[in-house]
N, C-alpha and C positions, 0 to 999 in steps of 0.2 A: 538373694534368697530365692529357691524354686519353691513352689508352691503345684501340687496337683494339681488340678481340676477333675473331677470322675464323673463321666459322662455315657448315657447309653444313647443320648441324641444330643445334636447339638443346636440349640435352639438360642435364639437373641440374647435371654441371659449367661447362658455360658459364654457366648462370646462378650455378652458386656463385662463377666468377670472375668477372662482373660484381657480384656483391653485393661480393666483397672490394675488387676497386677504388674501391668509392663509401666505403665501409666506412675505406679508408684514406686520403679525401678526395680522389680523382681523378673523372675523367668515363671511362666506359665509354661506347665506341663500339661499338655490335654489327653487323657487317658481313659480309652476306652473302656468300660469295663466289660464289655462283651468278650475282649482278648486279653483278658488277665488270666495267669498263670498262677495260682494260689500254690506255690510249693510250701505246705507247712513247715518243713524241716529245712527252709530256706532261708536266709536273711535276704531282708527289704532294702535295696540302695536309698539313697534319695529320691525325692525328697523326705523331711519329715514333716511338712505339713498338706492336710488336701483339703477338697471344700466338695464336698458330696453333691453329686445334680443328677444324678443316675434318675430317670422318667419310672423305670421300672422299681416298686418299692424291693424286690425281693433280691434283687442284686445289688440294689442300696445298701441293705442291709446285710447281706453277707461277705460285700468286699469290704465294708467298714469294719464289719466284724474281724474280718483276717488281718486288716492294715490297723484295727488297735492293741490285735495281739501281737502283733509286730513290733510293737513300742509306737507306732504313730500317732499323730494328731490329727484329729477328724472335725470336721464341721458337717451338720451334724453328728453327733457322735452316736454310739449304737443304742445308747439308752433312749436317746430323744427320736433315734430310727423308727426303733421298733414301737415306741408308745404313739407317734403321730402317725404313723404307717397304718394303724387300725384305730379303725372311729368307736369300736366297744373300749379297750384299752385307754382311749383319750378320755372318753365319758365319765369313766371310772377315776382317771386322773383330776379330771376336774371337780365331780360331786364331792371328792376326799377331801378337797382345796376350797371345800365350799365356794368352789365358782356357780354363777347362775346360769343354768344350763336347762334347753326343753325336757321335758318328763321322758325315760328313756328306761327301755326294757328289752330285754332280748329271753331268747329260748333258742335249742337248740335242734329242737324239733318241729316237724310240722304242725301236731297237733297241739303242744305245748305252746307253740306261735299264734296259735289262732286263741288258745284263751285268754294270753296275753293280750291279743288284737279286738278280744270282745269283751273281756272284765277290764282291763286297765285304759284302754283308749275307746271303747266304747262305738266301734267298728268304724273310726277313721283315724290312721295312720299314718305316717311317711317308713319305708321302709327300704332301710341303704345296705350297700355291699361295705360291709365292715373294714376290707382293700378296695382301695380304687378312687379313684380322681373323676375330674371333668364334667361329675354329673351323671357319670353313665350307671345305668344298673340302679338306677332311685326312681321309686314307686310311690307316687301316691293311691291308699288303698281307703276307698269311698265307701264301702262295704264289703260283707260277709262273703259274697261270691266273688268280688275281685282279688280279697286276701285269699281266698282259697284258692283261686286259679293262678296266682302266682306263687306264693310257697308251694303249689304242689311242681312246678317248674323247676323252682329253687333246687328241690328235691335232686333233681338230673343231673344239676351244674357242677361244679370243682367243691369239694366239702367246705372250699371257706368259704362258699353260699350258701352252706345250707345254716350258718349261724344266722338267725336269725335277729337282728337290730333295727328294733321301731321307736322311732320318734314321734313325740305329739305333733298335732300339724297347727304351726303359731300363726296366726290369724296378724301379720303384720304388711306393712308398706310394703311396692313392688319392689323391691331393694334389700339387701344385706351391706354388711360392713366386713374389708377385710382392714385389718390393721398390723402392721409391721415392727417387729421387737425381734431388735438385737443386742442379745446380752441385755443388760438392765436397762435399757434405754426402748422406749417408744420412738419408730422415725416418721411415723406416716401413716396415712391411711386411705382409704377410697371407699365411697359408695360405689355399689355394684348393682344396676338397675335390669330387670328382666327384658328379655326381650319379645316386645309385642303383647305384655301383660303376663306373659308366662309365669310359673311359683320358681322356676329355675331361675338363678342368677349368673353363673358361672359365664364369666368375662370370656373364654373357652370355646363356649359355644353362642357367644353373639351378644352377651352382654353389655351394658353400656356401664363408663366409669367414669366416676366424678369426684374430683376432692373431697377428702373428710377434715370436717376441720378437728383436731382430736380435743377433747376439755378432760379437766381434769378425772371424772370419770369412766370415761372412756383407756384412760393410761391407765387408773389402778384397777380397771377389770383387767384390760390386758396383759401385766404386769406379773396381778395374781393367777391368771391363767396360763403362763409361760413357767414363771415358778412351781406350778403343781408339776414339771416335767425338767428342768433345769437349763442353764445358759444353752442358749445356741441363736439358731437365726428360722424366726418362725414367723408366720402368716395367720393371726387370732380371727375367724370370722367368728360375729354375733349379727344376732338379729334384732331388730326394735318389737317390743312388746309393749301388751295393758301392765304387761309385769316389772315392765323396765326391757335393760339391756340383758342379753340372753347367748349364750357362747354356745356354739353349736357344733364347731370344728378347730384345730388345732395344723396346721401345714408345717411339714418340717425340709420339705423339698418346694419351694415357693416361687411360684411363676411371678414378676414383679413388673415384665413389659409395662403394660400399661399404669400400673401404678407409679413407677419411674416417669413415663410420659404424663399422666395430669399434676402431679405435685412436683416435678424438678428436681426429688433428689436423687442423690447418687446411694442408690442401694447397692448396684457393686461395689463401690468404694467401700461402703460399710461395711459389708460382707467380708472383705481381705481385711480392712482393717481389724476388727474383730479377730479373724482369722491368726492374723498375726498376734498381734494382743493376748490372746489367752493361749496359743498355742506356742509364746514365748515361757508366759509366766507361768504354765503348767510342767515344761520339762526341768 
């Protein structure tokens, strides 16, 4: 069997899920999506399965889209693209799923942002880029003049910054949780510790990781959290609170290096298998 890979970089886990598909006797196709040729009125050769890794969400998302109007089979697929691709969309997924999630508000305006930012969080905020990875473009806003000097920046940038999404700022451990669900199944997990005390965690930019041991709930937050969005292969971070456990993000393109390296297992493997698996029993 050939199996895609779509890729706009090619970073350790794209090659660890190319090694797992030869690994389990298939052919890895590695395909750029930068040099995809979208002819609509074309048909798509082989393969018919791929496993989406595209770093870029927007071309994740619209070569998924092309290759499932084609008849293909996608991991993630474009529903789960587009819903974990943006953290207002994921929030929204999850409050409906009555997942537990920090207090969360957006606007769309500047001025609109700031009465949000001084009636409902009471002039301290976290405030993220609704697209975007790694940590970048996240603001903690201490007060009235730092939310005002950066929304009015906001202002300047690409319009999906000027949507405005502020999170409450959860007073927990130097540490987050990512946890790993694929398909119905819980595999793993990791503490994700700041670095040098920083409120950042993001393994990414210098975080430190460490086994999570998972209990039982720990898998049915995760669980019900993946379910607000449907099967695929996803990355659940929550955080520890006075409130309990708390879900704050949703990954549907999951960096898993280091979570592979502290806990031993085989997430590529998983990943193809999966792949296989429901991209058999869906055609």
């Amino acid at each position: 069997m050939k199996i895609g890979v779509l890729h706009d970089v090619v970073r350790w886990e794209e090659k660890a899920i190319a090694e797992a598909i030869s690994r389990k006797g298939h052919e890895a196709l590695m395909i750029d999506t930068r040099k995809m040729e979208m002819d609509f009125g074309s048909k798509v050769a082989e393969p018919d399965l791929y496993i989406q890794r595209s770093v870029s969400y927007y071309r994740g998302l619209h070569t998924t889209a092309f290759l499932e109007a084609k008849g293909k089979f996608v991991v993630n697929n474009l529903h789960a693209m587009l819903i974990t691709g943006n953290k207002m969309l994921t929030s929204l997924a999850l409050v409906k799923n009555n997942v537990p999630t920090p207090s969360t508000a957006a606007a769309v305006s500047k001025e609109s942002a700031m009465n949000v930012f001084s009636n409902k969080f009471h002039g301290k905020a976290v405030l993220k880029p609704v697209v975007g990875s790694w940590g970048r473009m996240i603001a903690l806003l201490n007060d009235k003049d730092a939310a005002e000097a950066v929304f009015e920046d906001r202002e300047y940038m690409h319009p999906i910054n000027s949507i405005y999404y502020l999170q409450e700022f959860v007073e927990r451990p130097p540490r987050d949780m990512r946890v790993f669900v694929v398909g119905d199944r819980v595999l793993c997990g990791i503490y994700r510790y700041s670095q040098d005390g920083k409120w950042k965690t993001n393994t990414a930019i210098g975080g430190r990781a460490e086994k999570l041991e998972i209990t039982n709930e720990i898998e049915k937050i995760a669980l019900n959290s993946t379910d607000s969005i449907g099967r695929g292969v996803f990355g659940v971070d929550m955080m520890e609170s006075d409130k309990g456990y708390l879900v704050h993000e949703i990954n549907g393109t999951t960096e898993f290096k280091n979570t592979a390296r502290v806990t031993g297992v085989d997430i590529a493997g998983e990943i193809v298998d999966f792949t296989i698996d429901d991209g058999e029993w869906t055609r």
